[in-house]
N, C-alpha and C positions, 0 to 999 in steps of 0.2 A: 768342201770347196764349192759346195751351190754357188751360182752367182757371183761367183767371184773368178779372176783369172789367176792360176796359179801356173810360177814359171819353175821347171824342174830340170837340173842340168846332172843327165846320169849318162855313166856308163857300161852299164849294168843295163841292157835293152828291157827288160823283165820290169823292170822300175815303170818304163813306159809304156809297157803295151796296151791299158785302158785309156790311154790319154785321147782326147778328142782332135788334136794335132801334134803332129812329131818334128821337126825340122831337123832335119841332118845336116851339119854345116863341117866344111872343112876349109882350114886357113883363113877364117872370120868371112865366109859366106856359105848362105844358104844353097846345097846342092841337091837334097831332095824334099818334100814335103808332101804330108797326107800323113794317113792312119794308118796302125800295125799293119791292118789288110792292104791296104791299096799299096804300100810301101814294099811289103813282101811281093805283089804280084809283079810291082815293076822289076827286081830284077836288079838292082843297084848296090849302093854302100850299103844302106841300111841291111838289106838280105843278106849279103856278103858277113856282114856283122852276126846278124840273128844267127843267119848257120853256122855259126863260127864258134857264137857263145853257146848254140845248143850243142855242139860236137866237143865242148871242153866239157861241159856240164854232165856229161854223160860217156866220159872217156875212163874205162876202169885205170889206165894207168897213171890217172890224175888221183893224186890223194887229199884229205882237207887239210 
């Protein structure tokens, strides 16, 4: 995807964490934006999400 923009709509956080921007939107507007890191330091939806998918990800009483 050099030089090109590619748009990625996941919900799966992991899909996006190398992305060079992330937009978190809810209800068709934009409520956070920046990169995995800056997103994680603020503290908002997107965190709320990451810890969320990391804690199912790694819950033994989650089976495949």
């Amino acid at each position: 995807t050099q030089d090109k923009t590619t748009l990625v709509i996941a919900h799966r956080l992991s899909t996006v964490i190398d992305a060079h921007e992330i937009l978190v939107m809810d209800k068709g507007g934009i409520i956070e934006r920046g990169n995995h890191v800056a997103l994680l330091a603020q503290g908002g939806r997107y965190s709320e999400m990451w810890l969320m998918q990391q804690t199912q990800n790694t819950d033994p009483s989650v089976t495949s």
